[in-house]
TIVEX-337473 format. One record per residue (C-alpha): x, y, z; residue in one letter. Coordinates in steps of 0.25 Angstrom, whole numbers, plus 5000, padded with zeros to 4 digits. Example, Ala and Ser with C-alpha at 12.3 -4.5 7.8 and 13.67 -1.06 7.14 Angstrom:
BEGIN
504949825031A
505549965029S
This chain:
BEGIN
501942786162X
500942796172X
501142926175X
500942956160X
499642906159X
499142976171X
499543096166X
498943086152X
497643016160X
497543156167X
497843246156X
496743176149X
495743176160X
496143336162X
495643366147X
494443266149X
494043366160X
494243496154X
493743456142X
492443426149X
492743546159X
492643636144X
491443556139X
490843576152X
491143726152X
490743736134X
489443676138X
489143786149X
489743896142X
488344006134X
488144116126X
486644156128X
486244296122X
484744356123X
484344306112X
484844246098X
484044346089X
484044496088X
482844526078X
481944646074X
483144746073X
482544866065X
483344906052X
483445026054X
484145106068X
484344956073X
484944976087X
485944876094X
485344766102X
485844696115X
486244536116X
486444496129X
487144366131X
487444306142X
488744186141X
489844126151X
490944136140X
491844216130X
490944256119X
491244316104X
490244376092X
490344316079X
489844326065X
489244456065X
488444526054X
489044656048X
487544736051X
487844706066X
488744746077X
488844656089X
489544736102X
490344656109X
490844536101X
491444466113X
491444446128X
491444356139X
490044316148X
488744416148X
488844506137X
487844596129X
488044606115X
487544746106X
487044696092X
486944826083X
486444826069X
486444896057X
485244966052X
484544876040X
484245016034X
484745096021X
483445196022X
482045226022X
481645196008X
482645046007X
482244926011X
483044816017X
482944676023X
482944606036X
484144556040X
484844456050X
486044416054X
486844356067X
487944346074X
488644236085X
489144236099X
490044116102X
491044086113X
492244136112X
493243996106X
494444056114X
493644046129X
494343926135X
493143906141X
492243906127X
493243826117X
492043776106X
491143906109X
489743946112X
488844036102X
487644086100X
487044166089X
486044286088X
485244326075X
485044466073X
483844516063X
483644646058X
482444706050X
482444756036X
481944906034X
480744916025X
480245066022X
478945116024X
478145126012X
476945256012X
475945216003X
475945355999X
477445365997X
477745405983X
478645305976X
478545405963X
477845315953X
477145175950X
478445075948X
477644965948X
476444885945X
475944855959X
476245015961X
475345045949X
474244955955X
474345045967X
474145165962X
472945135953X
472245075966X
472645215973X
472145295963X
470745205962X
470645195977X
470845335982X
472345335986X
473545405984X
474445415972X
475545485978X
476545345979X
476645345964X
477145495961X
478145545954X
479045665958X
478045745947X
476845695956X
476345585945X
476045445946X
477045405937X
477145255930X
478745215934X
478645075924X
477644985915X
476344925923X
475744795918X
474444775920X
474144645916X
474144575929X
472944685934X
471644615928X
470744695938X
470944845937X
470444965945X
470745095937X
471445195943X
470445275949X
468945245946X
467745305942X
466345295939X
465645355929X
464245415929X
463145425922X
463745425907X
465245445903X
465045595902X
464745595917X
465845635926X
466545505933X
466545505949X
467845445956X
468545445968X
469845375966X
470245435952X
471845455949X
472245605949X
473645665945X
474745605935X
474945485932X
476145465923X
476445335915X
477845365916X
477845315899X
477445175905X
476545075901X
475445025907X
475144875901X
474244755904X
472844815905X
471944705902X
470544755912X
469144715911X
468144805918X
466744745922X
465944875922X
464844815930X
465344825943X
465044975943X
466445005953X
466945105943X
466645135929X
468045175925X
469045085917X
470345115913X
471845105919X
471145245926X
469845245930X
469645385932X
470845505934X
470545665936X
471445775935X
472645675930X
473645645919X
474045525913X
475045515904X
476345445900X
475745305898X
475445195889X
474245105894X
474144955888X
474644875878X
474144785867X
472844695872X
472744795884X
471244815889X
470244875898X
468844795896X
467544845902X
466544725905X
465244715911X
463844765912X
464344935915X
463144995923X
463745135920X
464545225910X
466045185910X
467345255905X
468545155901X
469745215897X
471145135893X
471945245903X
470645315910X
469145295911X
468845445917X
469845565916X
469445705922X
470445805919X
471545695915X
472945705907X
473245595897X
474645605888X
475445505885X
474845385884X
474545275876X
473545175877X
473445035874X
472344985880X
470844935874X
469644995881X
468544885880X
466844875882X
466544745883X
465344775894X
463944775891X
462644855895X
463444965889X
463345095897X
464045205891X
465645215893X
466745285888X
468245225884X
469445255878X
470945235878X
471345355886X
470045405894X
468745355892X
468045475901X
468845615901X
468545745907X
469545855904X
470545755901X
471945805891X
472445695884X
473545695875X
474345805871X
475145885863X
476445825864X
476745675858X
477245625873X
475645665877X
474945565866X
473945485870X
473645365862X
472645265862X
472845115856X
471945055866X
470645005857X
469145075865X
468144965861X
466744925864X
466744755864X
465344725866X
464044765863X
463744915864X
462144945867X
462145085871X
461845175859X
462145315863X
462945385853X
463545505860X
463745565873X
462945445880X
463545355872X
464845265873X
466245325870X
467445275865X
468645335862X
470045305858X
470745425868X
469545455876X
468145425876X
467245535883X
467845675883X
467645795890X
468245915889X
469845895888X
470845855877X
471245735869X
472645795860X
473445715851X
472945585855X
472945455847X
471645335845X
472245185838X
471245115846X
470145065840X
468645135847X
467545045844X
466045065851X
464745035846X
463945165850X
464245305857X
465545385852X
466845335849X
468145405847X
469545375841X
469945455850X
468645525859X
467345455861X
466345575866X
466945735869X
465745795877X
464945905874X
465045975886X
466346085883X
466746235882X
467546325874X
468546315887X
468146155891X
468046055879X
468745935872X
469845945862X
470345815854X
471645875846X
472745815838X
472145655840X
472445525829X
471245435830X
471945315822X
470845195829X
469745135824X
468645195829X
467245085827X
465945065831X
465844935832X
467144855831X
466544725836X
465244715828X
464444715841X
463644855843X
462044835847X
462344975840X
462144995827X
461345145824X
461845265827X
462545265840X
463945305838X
464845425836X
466345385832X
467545495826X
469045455823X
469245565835X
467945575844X
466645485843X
465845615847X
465745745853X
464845885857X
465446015859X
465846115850X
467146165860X
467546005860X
468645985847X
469345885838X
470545965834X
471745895823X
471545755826X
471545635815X
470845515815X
471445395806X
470545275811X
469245215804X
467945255811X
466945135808X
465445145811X
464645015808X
463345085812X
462845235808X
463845325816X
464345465816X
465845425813X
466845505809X
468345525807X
468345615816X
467145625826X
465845555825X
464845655832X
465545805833X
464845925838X
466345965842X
467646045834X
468345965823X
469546045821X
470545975813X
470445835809X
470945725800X
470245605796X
470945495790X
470245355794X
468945275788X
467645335792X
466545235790X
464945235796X
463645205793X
462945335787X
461445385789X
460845535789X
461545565804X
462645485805X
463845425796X
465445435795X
466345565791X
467845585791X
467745705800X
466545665808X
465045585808X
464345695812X
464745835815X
463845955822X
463546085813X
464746205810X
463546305813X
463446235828X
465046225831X
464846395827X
463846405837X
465046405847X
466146455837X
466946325833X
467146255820X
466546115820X
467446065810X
468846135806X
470246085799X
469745935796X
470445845786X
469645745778X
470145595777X
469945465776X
468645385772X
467245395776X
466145295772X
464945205777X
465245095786X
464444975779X
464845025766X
466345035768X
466744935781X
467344835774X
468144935767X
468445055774X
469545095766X
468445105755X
467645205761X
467645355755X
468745455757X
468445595765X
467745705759X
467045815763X
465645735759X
466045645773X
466545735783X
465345705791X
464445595793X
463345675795X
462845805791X
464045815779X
463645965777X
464946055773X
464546205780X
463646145790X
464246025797X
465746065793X
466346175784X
467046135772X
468246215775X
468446135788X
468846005779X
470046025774X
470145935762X
């Protein structure tokens, strides 16, 4: 029994002293790599890295991620370890993220020596691949807002507008762009203007080449312009483009704006789509917005739906996918004190306001022109005078169905004879210069004398072809009143001076009567005959040829 114990006693004391002979040998038994992290491994071409570790037992690599290979996964003592991974990289133009990973190094559970383990663990952390982006690097259109944004401040401030090109070399709109959350806006490209609207504009920055509304709209313009800080004197979504087209686009939406304010120092041009145009495109585009005076200290100035100031611009076109049309109303708010009525005067019109030289074909006014003095047109303000049989204006195949007044809001300091309005063109000079087949189906109302007429107010220009089928209402007195065809029209001896017809193929229509007799009843007014084709100087064979009506 004795001898029993005894031998149980020293089995006993034997595990007693291995199992603290192991927890002596656990306790002295390392795995010590380098370093525990492994960052800053590039995405792309990463190359393998070395781990070295240094241990005193049996060792194994667990938990691997699939992106890295690990070389070897087991040993015994001193060992280095290659860590090789895959490139974070698809190519040059994708994008991809950091990412991170680890891996374990433990010692081996089958070493006698090492029954519980030792283990370490090593993070490994590999960067993303972000592609380098030219500022210049053409992404073949504007898809965005903030891309839109960029391109108006690289046209206005001399850069380049080759990011936004399409395969045909035009800035081309890819989607929509709302505005409404731009209240201060610098027009793409910027002029000013010199002494009088007829001057030519100086710019720097203007935009040149194509710009293609891709049939997009372009909404949420509610601007106000101070026109006293003098910066720039051109207001529109462009300021000032040369030698460009625009076309494809429709501009605004219902109770969309541009508001010019302040006390203006010089002449300004404010056009819905463009203040200033030298040699400029325009097909295909509708306008929404309303072009508003509300300054004071009244220099002269120019608007209009399309161009307010145009030098050998085309607009419209033959074809019904080149129609322009304005529905933007070109008003005058507040109190208009400057009295010139022509060239040096204000000019409102529903397509453009000052013309020179160029084309307006099958365009459309429903915008309502309203300015207390100068010219107004439904769909010209002023043509210049300045032309050639080989260099002048032509306004073909336009509808004027606005309201064209003088003073809307009851407010003109005006009240003589300071005004030239038409249903097609306020007022123009130059016998090579000529209204051919349009049709104006809009009231011309003059509280004051005016030269008003159905067609054009002032006229030392061709008429050939017209159709008048609105209300034509003015005060009357020995030099100025209302027609059908015109308010005052030069001699037929003076247009054969330079061998053209003043008058040619026009057809009488709608009423013609005084404005204080008949304003509260229009519609009352007398019909067309031959007796008020003119407002002034109603003399068959010398201002117009009876054979040129037809009846």
């Amino acid at each position: 029994m004795k001898q029993t114990f005894k031998l149980f006693a020293a089995l006993a004391l034997g595990v007693l002293v291995t199992a603290a002979c192991s927890e002596g040998k656990l306790l002295e038994s390392y795995i010590t790599p380098d370093r525990s992290e492994i960052s800053e491994i590039p995405a792309k071409d990463p190359a393998a890295v070395s781990l070295i570790v240094n241990t005193n037992t049996n060792w194994m690599v667990l938990d691997v991620p699939s992106w890295i290979q690990v070389e070897p996964v087991m040993g015994h003592g001193d060992a280095i370890i290659t860590i090789t991974p895959s490139a974070n990289f698809k190519n040059e133009n994708t994008e991809t993220f950091d990412r991170m990973g680890s891996f374990r190094i433990t010692g081996n559970a089958n070493d006698p020596g090492n029954r519980t383990g030792v283990s370490v663990t090593v993070t490994v952390k590999q960067r993303g691949y972000v592609p380098v982006v030219d500022p210049d690097a053409g992404i073949g259109g504007i898809p965005s807002l903030e891309e839109f944004l960029a391109f108006a401040q690289a046209v206005s401030t001399g850069g380049s507008c080759s990011r936004w090109l399409n395969q045909d070399g035009e800035v081309e709109l890819q989607t929509d762009i709302d505005l409404s959350s731009v209240l201060d806006w610098t027009p793409i490209g910027i002029a000013k203007l010199g002494s009088s609207v007829k001057a030519a504009a100086s710019s720097d920055n203007y935009f040149q080449g194509v710009f293609n509304g891709g049939h997009h709209s372009i909404t949420g313009i509610r601007w106000t312009f101070d026109a006293s800080t003098g910066d720039y004197n051109s207001y529109g979504l462009f300021g000032m483009a040369s030698n460009a087209t625009i076309k494809d686009l429709v501009l605004g939406e219902k109770g969309d704006y541009i508001s010019i304010e302040g006390t203006p120092e010089a002449p300004l041009a404010a056009g819905a789509l463009l203040a200033v145009g030298d040699a400029v495109t325009v097909k295909g585009v509708t306008n929404n917005v309303d072009v508003i005076f509300n300054g004071s200290n009244d220099p002269q100035f120019a608007m209009a739906g399309i161009v307010a100031k145009g030098d050998r611009c085309v607009i419209g076109g033959e074809s019904d996918d080149e129609a322009v049309v304005n529905n933007g109303n070109i008003v005058a708010k507040s109190v208009i004190t400057l009295t010139e009525a022509g060239e040096g005067g204000h000019m409102l019109g529903g397509i453009q306001g000052y013309m020179h030289w160029g084309s307006i074909v099958k365009a459309v006014n429903n915008g309502t022109i309203s300015c207390g003095s100068g010219r107004s047109g439904g769909i010209v303000a002023s043509i210049n005078s300045g032309v050639t049989a080989d260099e002048f204006s032509l306004v073909k195949g336009c509808v004027n169905r606005g309201t064209v007044r003088r003073d809307l809001y009851g407010n003109s300091a005006v009240t003589g004879n300071q005004k030239r309005m038409g249903g097609i063109l306020g007022g123009a000079e130059g016998w090579y210069n000529k209204v051919e087949d349009c049709v104006n189906e809009g009231n011309v109302f003059a509280e004051y004398l005016c030269r008003c007429g159905g067609c054009v107010g002032h006229s030392k220009i061709q008429v050939i072809g017209f159709e008048n089928k609105g209300i034509i209402l003015s005060d009357k007195d020995s030099s100025h009143g209302p027609g059908w065809l015109g308010g005052y029209f030069d001699s037929v001896a003076n247009a054969a001076k330079v061998g053209v017809l003043n008058i040619a193929r026009c057809k009488m229509g709608g009423k013609v009567g005084s404005w204080t007799e008949y304003k509260d009843n229009p519609e009352g007014a007398p019909a067309a005959t031959i007796d008020n084709v003119l407002g002034y100087n109603n003399k068959p064979g010398t201002q117009f040829n009876e054979n040129e009506i037809i009846q």
